[in-house]
OpenMM code with the backbone's topology and positions (N, CA, C; nanometers):
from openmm import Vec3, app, unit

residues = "UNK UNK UNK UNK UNK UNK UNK UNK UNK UNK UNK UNK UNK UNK UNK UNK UNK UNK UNK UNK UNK UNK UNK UNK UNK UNK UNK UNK UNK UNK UNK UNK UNK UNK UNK UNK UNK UNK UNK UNK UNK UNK UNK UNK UNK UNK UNK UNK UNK UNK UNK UNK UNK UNK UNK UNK UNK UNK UNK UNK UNK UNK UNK UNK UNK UNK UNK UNK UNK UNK".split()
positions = [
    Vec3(0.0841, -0.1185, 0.0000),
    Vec3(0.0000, 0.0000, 0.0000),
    Vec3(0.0888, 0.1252, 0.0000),
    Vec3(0.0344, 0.2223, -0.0874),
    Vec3(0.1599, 0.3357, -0.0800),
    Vec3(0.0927, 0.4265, 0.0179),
    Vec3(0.2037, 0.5518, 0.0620),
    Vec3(0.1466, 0.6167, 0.1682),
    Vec3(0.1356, 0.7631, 0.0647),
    Vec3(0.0892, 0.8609, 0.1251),
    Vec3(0.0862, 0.9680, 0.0810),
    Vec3(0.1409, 1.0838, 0.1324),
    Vec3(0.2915, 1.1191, 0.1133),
    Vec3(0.3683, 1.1686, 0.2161),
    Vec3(0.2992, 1.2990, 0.2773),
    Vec3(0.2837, 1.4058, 0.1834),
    Vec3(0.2107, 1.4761, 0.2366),
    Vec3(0.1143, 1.4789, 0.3418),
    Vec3(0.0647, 1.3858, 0.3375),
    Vec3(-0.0356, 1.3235, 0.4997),
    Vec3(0.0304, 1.2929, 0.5690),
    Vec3(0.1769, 1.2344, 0.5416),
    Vec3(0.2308, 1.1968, 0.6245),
    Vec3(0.2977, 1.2773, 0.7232),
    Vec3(0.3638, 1.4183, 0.6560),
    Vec3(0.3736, 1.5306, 0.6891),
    Vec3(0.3324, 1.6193, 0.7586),
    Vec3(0.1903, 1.5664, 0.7926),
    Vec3(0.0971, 1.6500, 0.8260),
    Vec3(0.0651, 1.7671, 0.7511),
    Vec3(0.0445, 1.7819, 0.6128),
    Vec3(0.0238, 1.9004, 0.5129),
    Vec3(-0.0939, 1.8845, 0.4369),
    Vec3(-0.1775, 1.9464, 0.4301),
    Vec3(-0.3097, 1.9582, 0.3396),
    Vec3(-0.2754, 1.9517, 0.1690),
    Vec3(-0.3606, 1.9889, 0.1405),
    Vec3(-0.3413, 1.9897, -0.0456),
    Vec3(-0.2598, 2.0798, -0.0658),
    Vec3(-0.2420, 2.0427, -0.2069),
    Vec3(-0.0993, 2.1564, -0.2797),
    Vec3(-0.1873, 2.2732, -0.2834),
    Vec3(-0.1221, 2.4318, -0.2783),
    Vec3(-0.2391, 2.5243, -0.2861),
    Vec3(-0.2152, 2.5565, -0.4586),
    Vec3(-0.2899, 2.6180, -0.4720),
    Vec3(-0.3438, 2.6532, -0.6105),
    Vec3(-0.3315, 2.8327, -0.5978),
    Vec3(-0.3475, 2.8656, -0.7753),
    Vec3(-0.3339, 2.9870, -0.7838),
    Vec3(-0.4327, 3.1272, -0.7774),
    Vec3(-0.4026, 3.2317, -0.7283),
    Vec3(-0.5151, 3.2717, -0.7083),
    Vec3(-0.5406, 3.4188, -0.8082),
    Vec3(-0.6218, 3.4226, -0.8637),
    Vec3(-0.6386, 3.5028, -0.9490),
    Vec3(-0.7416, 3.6477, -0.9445),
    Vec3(-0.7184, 3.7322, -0.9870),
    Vec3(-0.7823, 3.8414, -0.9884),
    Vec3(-0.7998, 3.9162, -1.0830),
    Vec3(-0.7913, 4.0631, -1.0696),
    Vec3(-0.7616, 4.1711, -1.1728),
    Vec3(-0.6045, 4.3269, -1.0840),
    Vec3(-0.5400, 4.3188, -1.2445),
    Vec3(-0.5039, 4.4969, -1.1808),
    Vec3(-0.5958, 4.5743, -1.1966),
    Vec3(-0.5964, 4.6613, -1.1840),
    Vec3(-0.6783, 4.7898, -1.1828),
    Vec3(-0.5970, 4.8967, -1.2134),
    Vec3(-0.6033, 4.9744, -1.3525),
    Vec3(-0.5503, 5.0983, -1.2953),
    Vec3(-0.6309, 5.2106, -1.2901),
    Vec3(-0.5517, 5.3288, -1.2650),
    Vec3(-0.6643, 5.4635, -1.2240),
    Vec3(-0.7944, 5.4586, -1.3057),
    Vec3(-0.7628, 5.4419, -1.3948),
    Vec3(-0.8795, 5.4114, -1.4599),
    Vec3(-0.9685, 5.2973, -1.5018),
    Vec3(-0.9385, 5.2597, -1.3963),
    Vec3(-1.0394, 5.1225, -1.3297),
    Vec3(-1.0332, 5.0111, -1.4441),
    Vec3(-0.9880, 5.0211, -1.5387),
    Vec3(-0.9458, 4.9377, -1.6614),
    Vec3(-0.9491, 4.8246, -1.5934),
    Vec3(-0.9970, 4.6166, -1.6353),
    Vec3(-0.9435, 4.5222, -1.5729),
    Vec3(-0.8395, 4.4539, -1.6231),
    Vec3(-0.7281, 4.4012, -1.5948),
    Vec3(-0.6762, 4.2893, -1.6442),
    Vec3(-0.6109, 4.1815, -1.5700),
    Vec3(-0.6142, 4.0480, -1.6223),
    Vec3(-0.6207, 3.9394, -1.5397),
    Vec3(-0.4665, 3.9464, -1.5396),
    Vec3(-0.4733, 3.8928, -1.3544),
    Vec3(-0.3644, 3.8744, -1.2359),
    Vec3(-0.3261, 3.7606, -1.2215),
    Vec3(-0.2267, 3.6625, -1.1947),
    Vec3(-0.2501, 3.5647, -1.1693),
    Vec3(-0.1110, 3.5184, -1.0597),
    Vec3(-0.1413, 3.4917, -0.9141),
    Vec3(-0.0553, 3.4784, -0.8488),
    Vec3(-0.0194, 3.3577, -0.7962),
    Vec3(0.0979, 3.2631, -0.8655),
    Vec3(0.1524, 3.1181, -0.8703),
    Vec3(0.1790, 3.1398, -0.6964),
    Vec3(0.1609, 3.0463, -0.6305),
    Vec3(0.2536, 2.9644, -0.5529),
    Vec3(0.4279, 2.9401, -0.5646),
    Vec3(0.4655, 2.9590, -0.4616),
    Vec3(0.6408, 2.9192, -0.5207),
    Vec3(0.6366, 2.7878, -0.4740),
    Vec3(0.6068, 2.6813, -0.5226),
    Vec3(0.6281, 2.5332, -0.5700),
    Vec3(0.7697, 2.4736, -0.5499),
    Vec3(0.8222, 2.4306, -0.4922),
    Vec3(0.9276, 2.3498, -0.5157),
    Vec3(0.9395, 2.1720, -0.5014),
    Vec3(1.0665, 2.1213, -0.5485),
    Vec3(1.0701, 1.9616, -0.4943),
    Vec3(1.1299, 1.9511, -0.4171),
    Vec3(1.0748, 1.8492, -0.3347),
    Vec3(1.1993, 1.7815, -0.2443),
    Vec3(1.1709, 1.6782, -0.2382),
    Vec3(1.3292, 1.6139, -0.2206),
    Vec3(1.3013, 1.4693, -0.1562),
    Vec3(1.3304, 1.4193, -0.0164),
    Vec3(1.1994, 1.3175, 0.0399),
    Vec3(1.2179, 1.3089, 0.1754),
    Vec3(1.2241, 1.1841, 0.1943),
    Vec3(1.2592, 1.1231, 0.2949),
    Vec3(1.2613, 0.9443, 0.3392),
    Vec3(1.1484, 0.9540, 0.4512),
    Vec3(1.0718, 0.8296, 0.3935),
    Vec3(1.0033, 0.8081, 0.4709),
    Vec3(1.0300, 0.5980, 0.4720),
    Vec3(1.0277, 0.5725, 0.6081),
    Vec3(1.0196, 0.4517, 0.5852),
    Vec3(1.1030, 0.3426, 0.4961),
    Vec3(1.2748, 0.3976, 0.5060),
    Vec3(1.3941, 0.3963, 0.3740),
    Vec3(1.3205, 0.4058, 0.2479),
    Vec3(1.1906, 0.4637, 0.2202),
    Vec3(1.1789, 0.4681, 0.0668),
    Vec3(1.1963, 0.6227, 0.0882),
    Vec3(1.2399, 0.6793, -0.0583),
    Vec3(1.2407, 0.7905, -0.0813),
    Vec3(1.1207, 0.8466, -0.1920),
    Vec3(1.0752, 0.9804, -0.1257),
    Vec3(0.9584, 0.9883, -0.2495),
    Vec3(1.0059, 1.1971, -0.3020),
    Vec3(0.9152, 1.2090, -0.3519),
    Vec3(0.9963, 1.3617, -0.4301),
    Vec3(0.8389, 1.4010, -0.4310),
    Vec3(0.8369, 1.5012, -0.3141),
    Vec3(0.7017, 1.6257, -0.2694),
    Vec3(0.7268, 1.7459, -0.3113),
    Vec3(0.6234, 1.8036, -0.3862),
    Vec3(0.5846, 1.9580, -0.3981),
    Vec3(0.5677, 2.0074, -0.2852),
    Vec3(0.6479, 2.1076, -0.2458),
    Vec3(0.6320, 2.1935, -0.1463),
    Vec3(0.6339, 2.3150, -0.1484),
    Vec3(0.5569, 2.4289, -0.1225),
    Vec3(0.5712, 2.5267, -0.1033),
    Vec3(0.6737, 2.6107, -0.0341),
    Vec3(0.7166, 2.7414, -0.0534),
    Vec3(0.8425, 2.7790, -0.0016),
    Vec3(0.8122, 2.8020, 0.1721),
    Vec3(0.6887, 2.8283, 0.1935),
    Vec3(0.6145, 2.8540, 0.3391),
    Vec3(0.6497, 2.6577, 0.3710),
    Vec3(0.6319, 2.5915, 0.3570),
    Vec3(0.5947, 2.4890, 0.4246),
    Vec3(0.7268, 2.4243, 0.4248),
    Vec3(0.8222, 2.4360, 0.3684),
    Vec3(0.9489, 2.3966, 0.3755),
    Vec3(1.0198, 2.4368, 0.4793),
    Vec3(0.9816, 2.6045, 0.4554),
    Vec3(1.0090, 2.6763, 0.6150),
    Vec3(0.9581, 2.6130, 0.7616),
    Vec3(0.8137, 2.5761, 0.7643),
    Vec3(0.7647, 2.5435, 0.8650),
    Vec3(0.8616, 2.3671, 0.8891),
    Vec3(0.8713, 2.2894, 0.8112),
    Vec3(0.9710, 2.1707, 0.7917),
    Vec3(1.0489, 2.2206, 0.9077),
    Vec3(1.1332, 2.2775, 0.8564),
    Vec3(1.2447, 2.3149, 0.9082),
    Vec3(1.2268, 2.3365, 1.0220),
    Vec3(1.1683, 2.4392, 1.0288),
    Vec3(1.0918, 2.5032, 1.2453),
    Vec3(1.0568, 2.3626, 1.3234),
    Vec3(1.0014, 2.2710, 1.2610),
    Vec3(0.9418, 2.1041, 1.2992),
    Vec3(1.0828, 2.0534, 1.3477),
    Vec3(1.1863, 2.0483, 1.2562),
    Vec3(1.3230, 1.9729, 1.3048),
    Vec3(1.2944, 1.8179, 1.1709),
    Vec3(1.1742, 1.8085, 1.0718),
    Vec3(1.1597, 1.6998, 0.9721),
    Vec3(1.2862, 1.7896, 0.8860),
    Vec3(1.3396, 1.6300, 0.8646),
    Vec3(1.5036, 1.6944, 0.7785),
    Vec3(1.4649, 1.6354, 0.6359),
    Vec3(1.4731, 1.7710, 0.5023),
    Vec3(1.4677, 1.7282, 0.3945),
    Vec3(1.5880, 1.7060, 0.2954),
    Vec3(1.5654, 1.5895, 0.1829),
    Vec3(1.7066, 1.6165, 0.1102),
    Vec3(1.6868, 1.6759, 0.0385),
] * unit.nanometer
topology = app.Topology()
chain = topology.addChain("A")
for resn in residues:
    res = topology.addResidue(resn, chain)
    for name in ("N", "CA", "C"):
        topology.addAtom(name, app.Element.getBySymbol(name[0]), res)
Protein backbone atom coordinates (compact mmCIF):
# COMPACT_ATOMS: atom_id res chain seq x y z
CA UNK A 1 0.00 0.00 0.00
CA UNK A 2 1.60 3.36 -0.80
CA UNK A 3 1.47 6.17 1.68
CA UNK A 4 0.86 9.68 0.81
CA UNK A 5 3.68 11.69 2.16
CA UNK A 6 2.11 14.76 2.37
CA UNK A 7 -0.36 13.24 5.00
CA UNK A 8 2.31 11.97 6.25
CA UNK A 9 3.74 15.31 6.89
CA UNK A 10 0.97 16.50 8.26
CA UNK A 11 0.24 19.00 5.13
CA UNK A 12 -3.10 19.58 3.40
CA UNK A 13 -3.41 19.90 -0.46
CA UNK A 14 -0.99 21.56 -2.80
CA UNK A 15 -2.39 25.24 -2.86
CA UNK A 16 -3.44 26.53 -6.11
CA UNK A 17 -3.34 29.87 -7.84
CA UNK A 18 -5.15 32.72 -7.08
CA UNK A 19 -6.39 35.03 -9.49
CA UNK A 20 -7.82 38.41 -9.88
CA UNK A 21 -7.62 41.71 -11.73
CA UNK A 22 -5.04 44.97 -11.81
CA UNK A 23 -6.78 47.90 -11.83
CA UNK A 24 -5.50 50.98 -12.95
CA UNK A 25 -6.64 54.64 -12.24
CA UNK A 26 -8.80 54.11 -14.60
CA UNK A 27 -10.39 51.23 -13.30
CA UNK A 28 -9.46 49.38 -16.61
CA UNK A 29 -9.43 45.22 -15.73
CA UNK A 30 -6.76 42.89 -16.44
CA UNK A 31 -6.21 39.39 -15.40
CA UNK A 32 -3.64 38.74 -12.36
CA UNK A 33 -2.50 35.65 -11.69
CA UNK A 34 -0.55 34.78 -8.49
CA UNK A 35 1.52 31.18 -8.70
CA UNK A 36 2.54 29.64 -5.53
CA UNK A 37 6.41 29.19 -5.21
CA UNK A 38 6.28 25.33 -5.70
CA UNK A 39 9.28 23.50 -5.16
CA UNK A 40 10.70 19.62 -4.94
CA UNK A 41 11.99 17.82 -2.44
CA UNK A 42 13.01 14.69 -1.56
CA UNK A 43 12.18 13.09 1.75
CA UNK A 44 12.61 9.44 3.39
CA UNK A 45 10.03 8.08 4.71
CA UNK A 46 10.20 4.52 5.85
CA UNK A 47 13.94 3.96 3.74
CA UNK A 48 11.79 4.68 0.67
CA UNK A 49 12.41 7.91 -0.81
CA UNK A 50 9.58 9.88 -2.49
CA UNK A 51 9.96 13.62 -4.30
CA UNK A 52 7.02 16.26 -2.69
CA UNK A 53 5.85 19.58 -3.98
CA UNK A 54 6.32 21.93 -1.46
CA UNK A 55 5.71 25.27 -1.03
CA UNK A 56 8.43 27.79 -0.02
CA UNK A 57 6.15 28.54 3.39
CA UNK A 58 5.95 24.89 4.25
CA UNK A 59 9.49 23.97 3.75
CA UNK A 60 10.09 26.76 6.15
CA UNK A 61 7.65 25.44 8.65
CA UNK A 62 9.71 21.71 7.92
CA UNK A 63 12.45 23.15 9.08
CA UNK A 64 10.92 25.03 12.45
CA UNK A 65 9.42 21.04 12.99
CA UNK A 66 13.23 19.73 13.05
CA UNK A 67 11.60 17.00 9.72
CA UNK A 68 15.04 16.94 7.79
CA UNK A 69 14.68 17.28 3.95
CA UNK A 70 17.07 16.17 1.10
Amino acid sequence: MSIDPRKHLGLGPLKKPLFGHNRSHALNATQKISKPNVQKRKITINDKEYTVKLTAREIRTLDKKGIILG
